[in-house]
N, C-alpha and C positions, 0 to 999 in steps of 0.2 A: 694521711688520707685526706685529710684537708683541703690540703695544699691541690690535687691531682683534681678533687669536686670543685673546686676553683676554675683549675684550668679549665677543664672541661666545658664550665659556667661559659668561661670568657671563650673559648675556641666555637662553641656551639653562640654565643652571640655572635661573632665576627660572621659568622657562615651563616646566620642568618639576615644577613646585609648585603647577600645577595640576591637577583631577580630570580624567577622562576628555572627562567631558561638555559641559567648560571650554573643552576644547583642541577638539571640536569644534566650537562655536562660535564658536571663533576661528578656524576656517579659511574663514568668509565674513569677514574683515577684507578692509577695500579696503587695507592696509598687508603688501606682497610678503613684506615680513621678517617679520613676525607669523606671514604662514599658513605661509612656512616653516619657521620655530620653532616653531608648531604642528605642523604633518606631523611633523617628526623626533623632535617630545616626543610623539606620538600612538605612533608605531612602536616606540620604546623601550618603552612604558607597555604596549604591547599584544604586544612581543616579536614585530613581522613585519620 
């Protein structure tokens, strides 16, 4: 379980390394994990 909150950590940092406009366009990904690594780096970056 570790291991996966890790990754998580490091995939949700990397996706937060992009611009705004970035992380919208990644929320039409047909990939579940993306657009929600997108929504949660979109909310941080926009403070809602």
């Amino acid at each position: 379980m570790a291991e996966d909150s890790k990754g998580f950590t490091q995939a949700r940092e990397a996706m937060g390394r992009h611009t705004i406009p970035e992380l919208i366009d990644l929320l039409e990904s047909d990939d579940v994990r993306t657009r929600f690594l997108a929504e949660m780096c979109l909310r941080d970056a926009t403070s809602t």
